[in-house]
C-alpha positions as CSV (number, residue, x, y, z in Angstrom):
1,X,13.6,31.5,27.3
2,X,17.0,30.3,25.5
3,X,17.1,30.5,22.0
4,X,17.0,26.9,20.3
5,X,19.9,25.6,18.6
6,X,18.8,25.1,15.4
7,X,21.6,23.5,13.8
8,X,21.5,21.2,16.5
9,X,17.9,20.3,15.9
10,X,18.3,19.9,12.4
11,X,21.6,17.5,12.3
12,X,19.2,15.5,15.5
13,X,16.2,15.3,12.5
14,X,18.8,14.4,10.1
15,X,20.3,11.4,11.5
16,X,16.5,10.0,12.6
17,X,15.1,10.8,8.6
18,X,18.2,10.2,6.8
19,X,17.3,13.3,4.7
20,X,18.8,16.1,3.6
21,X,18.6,18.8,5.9
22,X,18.8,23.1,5.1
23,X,19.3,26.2,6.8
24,X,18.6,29.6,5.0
25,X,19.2,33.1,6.6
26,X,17.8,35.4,3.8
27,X,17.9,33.0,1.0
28,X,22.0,32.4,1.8
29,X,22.8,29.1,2.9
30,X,23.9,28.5,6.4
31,X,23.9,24.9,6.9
32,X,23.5,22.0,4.9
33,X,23.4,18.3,6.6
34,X,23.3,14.7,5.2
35,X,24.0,11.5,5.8
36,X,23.9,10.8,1.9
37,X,27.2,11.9,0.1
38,X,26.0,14.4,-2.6
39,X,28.3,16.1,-4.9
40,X,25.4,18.6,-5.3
41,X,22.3,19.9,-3.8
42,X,19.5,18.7,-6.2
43,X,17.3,21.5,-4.3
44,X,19.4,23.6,-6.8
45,X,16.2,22.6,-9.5
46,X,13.8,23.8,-7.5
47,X,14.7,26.5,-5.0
48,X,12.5,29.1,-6.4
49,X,9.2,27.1,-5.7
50,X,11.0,26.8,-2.5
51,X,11.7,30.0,-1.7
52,X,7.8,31.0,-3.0
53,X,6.4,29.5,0.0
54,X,6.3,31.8,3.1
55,X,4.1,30.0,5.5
56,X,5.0,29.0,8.7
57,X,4.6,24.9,6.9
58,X,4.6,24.2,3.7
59,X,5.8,21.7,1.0
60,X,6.2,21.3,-2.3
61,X,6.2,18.4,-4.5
62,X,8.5,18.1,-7.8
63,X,8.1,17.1,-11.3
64,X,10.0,13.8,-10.1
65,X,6.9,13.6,-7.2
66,X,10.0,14.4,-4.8
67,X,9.0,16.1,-1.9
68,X,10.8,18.9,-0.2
69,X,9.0,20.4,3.5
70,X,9.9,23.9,4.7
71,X,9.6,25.7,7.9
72,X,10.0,29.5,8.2
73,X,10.3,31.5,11.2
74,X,11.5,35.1,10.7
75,X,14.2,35.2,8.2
76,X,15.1,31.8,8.9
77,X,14.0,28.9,6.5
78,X,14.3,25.4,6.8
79,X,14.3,23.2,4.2
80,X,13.6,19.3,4.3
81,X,14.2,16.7,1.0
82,X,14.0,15.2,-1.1
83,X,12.3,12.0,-0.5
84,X,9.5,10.0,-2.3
85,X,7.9,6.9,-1.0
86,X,8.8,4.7,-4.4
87,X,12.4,4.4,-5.6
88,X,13.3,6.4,-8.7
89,X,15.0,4.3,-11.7
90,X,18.3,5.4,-12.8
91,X,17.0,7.9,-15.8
92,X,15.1,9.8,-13.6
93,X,18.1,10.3,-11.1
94,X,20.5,11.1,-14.4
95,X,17.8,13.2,-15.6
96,X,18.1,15.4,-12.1
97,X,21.5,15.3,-12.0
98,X,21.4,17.1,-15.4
99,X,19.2,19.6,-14.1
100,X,21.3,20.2,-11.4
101,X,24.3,21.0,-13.3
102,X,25.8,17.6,-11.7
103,X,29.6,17.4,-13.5
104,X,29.8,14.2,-16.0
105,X,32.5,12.7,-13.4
106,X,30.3,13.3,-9.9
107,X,27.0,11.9,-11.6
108,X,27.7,8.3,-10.4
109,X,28.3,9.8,-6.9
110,X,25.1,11.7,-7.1
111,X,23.2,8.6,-8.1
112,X,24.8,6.8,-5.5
113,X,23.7,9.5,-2.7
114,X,20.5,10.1,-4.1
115,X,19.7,6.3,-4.0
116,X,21.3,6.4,-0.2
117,X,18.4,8.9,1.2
118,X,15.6,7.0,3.3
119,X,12.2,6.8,1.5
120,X,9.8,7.7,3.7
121,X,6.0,8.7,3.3
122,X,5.1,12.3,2.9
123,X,3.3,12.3,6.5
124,X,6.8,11.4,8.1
125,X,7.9,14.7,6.8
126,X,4.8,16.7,7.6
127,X,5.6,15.2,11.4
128,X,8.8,16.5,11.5
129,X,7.7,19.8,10.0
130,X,4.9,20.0,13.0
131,X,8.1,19.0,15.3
132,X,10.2,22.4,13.7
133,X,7.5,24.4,13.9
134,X,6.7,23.9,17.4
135,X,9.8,24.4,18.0
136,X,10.5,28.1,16.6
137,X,6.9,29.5,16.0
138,X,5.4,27.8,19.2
139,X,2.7,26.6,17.5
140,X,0.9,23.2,18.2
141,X,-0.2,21.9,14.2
142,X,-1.4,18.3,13.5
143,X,-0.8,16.9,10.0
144,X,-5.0,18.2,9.1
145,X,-4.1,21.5,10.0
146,X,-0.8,21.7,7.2
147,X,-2.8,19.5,4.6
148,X,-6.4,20.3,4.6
149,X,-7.4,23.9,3.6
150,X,-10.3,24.4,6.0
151,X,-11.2,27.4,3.3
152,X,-11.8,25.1,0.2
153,X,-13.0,22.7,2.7
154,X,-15.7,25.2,3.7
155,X,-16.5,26.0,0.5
156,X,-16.7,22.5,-0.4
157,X,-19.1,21.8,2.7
158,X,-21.4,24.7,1.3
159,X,-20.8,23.1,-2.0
160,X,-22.4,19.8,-1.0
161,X,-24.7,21.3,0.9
162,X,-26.4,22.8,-1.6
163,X,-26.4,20.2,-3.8
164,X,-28.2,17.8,-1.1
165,X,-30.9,20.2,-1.2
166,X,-31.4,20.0,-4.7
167,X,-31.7,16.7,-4.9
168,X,-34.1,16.5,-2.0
169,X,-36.2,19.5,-2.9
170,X,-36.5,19.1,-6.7
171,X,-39.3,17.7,-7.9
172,X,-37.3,16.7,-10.7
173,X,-35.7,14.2,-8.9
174,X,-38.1,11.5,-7.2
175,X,-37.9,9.4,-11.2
176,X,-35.0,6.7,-11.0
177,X,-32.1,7.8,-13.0
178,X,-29.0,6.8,-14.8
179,X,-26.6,8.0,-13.2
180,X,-23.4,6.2,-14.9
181,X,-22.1,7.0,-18.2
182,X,-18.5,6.1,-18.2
183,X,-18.1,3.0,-20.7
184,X,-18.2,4.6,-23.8
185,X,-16.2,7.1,-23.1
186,X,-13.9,5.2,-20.6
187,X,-13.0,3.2,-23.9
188,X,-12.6,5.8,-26.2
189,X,-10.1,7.4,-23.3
190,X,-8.5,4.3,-23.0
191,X,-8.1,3.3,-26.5
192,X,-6.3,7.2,-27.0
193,X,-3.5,6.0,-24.4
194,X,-3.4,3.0,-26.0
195,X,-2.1,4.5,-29.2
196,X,-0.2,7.1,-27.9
197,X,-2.2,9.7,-29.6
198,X,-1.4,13.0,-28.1
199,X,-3.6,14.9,-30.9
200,X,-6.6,12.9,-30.0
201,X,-6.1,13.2,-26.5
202,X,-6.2,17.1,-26.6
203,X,-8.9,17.2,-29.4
204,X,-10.9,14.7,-26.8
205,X,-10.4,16.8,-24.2
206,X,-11.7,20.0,-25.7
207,X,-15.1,18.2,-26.6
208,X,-15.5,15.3,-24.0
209,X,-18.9,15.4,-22.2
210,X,-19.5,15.7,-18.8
211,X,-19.2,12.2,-17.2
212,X,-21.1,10.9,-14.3
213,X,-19.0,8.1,-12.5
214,X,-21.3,7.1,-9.9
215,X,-21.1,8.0,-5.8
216,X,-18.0,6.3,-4.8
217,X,-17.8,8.8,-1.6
218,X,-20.5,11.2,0.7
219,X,-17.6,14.0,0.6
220,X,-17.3,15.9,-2.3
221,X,-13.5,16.1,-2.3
222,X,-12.7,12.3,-1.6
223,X,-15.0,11.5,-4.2
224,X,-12.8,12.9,-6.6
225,X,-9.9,11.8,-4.9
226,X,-11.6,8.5,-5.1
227,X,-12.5,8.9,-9.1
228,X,-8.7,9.9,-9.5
229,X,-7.6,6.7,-8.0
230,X,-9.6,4.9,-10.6
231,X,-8.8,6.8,-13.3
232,X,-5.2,6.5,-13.0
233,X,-5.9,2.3,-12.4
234,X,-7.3,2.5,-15.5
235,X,-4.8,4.8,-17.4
236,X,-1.9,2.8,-16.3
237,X,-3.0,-0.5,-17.3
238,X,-4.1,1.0,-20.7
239,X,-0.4,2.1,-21.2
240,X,0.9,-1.1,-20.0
241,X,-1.3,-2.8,-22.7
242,X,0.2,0.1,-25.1
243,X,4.1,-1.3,-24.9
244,X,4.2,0.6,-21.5
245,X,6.9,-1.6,-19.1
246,X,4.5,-2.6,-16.1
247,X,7.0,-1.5,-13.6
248,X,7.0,2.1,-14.7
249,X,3.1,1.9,-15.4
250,X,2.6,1.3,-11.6
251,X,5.4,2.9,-10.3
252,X,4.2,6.3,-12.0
253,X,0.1,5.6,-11.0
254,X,1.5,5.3,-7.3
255,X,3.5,8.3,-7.7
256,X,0.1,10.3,-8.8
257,X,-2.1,8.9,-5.9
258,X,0.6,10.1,-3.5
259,X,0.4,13.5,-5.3
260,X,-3.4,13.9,-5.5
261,X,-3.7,12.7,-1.7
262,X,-2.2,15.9,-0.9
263,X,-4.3,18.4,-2.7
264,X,-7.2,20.0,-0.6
265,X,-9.3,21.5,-3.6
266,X,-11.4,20.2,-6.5
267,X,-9.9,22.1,-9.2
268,X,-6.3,20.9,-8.7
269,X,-7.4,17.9,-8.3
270,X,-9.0,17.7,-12.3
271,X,-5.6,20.0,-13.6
272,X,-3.4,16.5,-12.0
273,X,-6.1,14.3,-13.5
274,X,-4.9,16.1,-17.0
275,X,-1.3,16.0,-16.1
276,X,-1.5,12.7,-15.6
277,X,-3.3,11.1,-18.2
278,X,-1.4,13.3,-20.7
279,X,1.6,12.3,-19.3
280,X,1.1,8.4,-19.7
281,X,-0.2,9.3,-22.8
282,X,2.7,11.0,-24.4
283,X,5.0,8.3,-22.7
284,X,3.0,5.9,-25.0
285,X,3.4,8.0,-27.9
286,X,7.3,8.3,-27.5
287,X,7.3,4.0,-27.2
288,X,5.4,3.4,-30.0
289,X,7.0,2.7,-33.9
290,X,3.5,2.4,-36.1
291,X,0.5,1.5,-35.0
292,X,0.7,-2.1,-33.8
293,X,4.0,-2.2,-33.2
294,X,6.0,-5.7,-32.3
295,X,6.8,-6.8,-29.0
296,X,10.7,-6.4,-29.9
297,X,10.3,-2.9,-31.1
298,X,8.5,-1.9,-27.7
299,X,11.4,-3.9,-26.1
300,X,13.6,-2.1,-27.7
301,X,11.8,1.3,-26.9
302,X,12.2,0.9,-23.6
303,X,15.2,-0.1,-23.2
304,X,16.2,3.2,-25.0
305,X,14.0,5.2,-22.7
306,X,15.4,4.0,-19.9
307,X,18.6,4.7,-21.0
308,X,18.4,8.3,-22.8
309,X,21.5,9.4,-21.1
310,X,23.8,6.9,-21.6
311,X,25.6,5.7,-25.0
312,X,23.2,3.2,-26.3
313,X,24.7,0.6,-29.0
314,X,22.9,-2.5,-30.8
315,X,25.3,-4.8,-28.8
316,X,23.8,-3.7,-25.3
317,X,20.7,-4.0,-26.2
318,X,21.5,-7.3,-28.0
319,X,22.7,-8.1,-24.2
320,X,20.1,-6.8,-22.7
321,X,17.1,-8.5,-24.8
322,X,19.1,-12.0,-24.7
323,X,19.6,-11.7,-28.7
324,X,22.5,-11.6,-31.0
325,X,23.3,-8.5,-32.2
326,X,22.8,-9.5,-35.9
327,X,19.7,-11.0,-35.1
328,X,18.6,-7.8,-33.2
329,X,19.1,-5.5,-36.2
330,X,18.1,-7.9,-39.0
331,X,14.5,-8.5,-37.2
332,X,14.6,-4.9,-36.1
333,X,14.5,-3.7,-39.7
334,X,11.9,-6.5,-40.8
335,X,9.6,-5.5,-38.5
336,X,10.1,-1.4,-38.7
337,X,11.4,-0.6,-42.0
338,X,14.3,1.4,-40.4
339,X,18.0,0.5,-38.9
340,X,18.3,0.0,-35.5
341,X,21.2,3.1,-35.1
342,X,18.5,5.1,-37.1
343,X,16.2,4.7,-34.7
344,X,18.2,5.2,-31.2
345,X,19.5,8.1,-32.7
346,X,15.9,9.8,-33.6
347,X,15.1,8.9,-30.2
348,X,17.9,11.1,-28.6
349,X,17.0,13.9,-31.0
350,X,13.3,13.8,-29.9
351,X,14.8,14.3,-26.2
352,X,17.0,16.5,-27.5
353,X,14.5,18.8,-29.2
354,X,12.4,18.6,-25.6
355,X,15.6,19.7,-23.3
356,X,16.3,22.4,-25.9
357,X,12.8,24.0,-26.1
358,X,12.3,23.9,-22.4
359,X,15.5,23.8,-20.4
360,X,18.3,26.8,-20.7
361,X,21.0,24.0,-20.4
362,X,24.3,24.5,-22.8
363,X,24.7,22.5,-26.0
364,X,27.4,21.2,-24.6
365,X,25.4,19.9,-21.4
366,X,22.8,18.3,-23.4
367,X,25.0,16.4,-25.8
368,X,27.0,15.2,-22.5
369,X,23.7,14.2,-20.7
370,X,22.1,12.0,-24.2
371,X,25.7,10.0,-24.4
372,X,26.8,12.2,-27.6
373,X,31.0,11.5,-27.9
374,X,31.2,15.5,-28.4
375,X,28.7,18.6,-29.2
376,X,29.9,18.1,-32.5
377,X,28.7,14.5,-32.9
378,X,25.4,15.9,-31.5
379,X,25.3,18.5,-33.7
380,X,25.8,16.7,-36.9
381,X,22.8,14.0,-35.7
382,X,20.6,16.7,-35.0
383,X,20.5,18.2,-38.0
384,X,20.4,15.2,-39.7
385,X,16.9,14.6,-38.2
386,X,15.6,18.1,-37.9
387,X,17.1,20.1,-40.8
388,X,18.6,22.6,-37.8
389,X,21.5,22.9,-35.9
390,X,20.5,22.9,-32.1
391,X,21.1,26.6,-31.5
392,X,19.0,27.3,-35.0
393,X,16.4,24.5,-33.4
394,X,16.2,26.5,-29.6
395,X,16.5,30.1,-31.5
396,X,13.4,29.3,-33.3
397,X,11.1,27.3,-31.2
398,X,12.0,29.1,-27.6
């Protein structure tokens, strides 16, 4: 039989996607196709989790719920992505740009390109995948066979099964029970995301009780699929009540359905629920100026967030918020006790302590990313707000 042309078959899945296309001969790149313009690869962030799966299919899913499919037959790896379903805003794109070592000059480009690449659901790729497979391994897969682990699954089934008989053979259980006990500690949850309280969240963790949410399922694993959807309903629209813009709210809570959707086992299905509502939480936290803070200080929070790489002033956001600048930063310090400059420029430092404790990105990278006119500028801030210089600050805390 004649070899495949594999080049051929990936430009052909290329042009139908619109997504990036890979081919790897021993980890060394031998073709790279795309109909969006890229100035760089952003697979750059993540080719080690790539290159960890050795399956015929497999996939991963990013910290930016981008997903990547792979193929490998032989020595030969095929790489798929990224796509996501849900558009990304403009500081997660500058945010991977930065992790891909994206110059200051091609970020726009990179935006541009990234923005360009068809959204498509994760299924669309797993078809494709079934498609490359078939094609090089010979093997007929359906999308159950790459996303369903019939292993967990039958562990699950034994799972369930043993619980049925419990319930039908105990004596124990022919009284009516309760079997809900969410509220009270739905609200306590809730009220934690509210605030932003990272502290209490992990303290609430470490001690909360073992809830029972009701049957919303008969199958063990899509009834905590099922609990995760509420969860996260709940969780976003606690953040969006805690200054949280509702845009992001919903855009991250579809991003974390999408995610759980894929996971075939019970156990990583509670360590996402964690992610997730630790993730809103801290989001909150990073909003938030005092306890009840005003609506034009959470305005004002959010614009910064969504801005973190870019040089902020008072005057855009004055723009922005449909304010005079003057008015902006006399209200701002009424309601917060603090300057407005003060405050963007704590912000950055609170994203600049993050990037320095857990990315190995240059100084001079990370003051370029946050907007800084030169890693002098950013150093002087930084110690202004921390006491340390930033290669004191990553020396000591990494």
């Amino acid at each position: 039989m004649k070899e495949p042309d594999i080049c051929y078959l990936c430009t052909t899945i290329g042009n139908l996607s619109g997504v990036p296309v890979r081919i790897f001969e021993k980890e060394e790149l031998i073709f790279f196709y795309s109909q969006a313009n890229l100035p760089r690869d952003p697979m750059a962030v993540c080719r080690k989790e790539i290159f960890a799966v050795h399956s015929h299919i497999g996939y991963i899913t990013t910290r930016h719920f981008h997903f990547y499919g792979i193929v490998n037959s032989g020595e030969t790896k095929i790489v798929i992505g990224p796509t996501r379903q849900i558009a990304e805003s403009d500081q997660e794109l500058r945010e991977l740009a930065f992790l891909a070592d994206v110059s200051e000059e091609d970020t726009a480009a990179f935006l541009a390109g990234m923005k360009s690449i068809v959204r498509m659901p994760f299924e669309s790729i797993l078809q494709m995948l079934c498609t490359i497979n078939h094609v090089l391994n010979g093997e007929k897969l359906s999308l159950k066979d790459i996303a369903i682990c019939e292993a967990d699954q039958e562990k699950l089934t034994m799972y369930q099964g043993r619980q049925q008989a419990e319930r039908k053979l105990s004596p124990l259980v022919s009284e009516p029970q309760s079997v809900h006990n969410t509220f009270d500690q739905e609200q306590a949850l809730l009220s934690i995301v509210r605030k932003g309280d990272t502290a209490a969240l992990r303290k609430w963790f470490s001690a909360a009780p073992a809830i029972r949410g009701g049957i919303l399922a008969k199958e063990q694993l899509r009834q905590q699929k099922n609990m995760f959807i509420v969860t996260v309903t709940l969780v976003s629209r606690a953040a969006i009540q805690g200054g949280m813009a509702a845009d992001d709210a919903f855009s991250y809570s579809d991003s974390y359905i999408q995610q759980c959707e894929l996971l075939s086992s019970p156990e990583a299905i509670t360590n996402l629920q964690y992610r997730m509502i630790l993730d809103y939480t801290e989001r909150i936290e990073r909003l938030r100026f005092g306890k009840q803070p005003a609506k034009l200080t959470l305005d004002v929070a959010n614009y910064i967030q969504h801005h973190m790489s870019e040089t902020i002033t008072a005057e855009k956001i004055a723009k922005e918020l449909f304010l005079s600048r003057p008015y902006l930063s006399r209200k701002f310090k009424e309601e917060t006790g603090e300057s407005l400059t003060d405050f963007i420029l704590k912000e950055k430092t609170e994203e600049a302590k993050r990037l320095l404790r857990y990315s190995d990105k240059s100084l001079t990278a990370i003051s370029n990313y946050l907007g800084f006119s030169s890693p002098s500028h950013f150093s002087r801030v930084f110690k202004t707000y921390t006491g340390y210089i930033p290669r004191e600050y990553r020396g000591k805390y990494t």
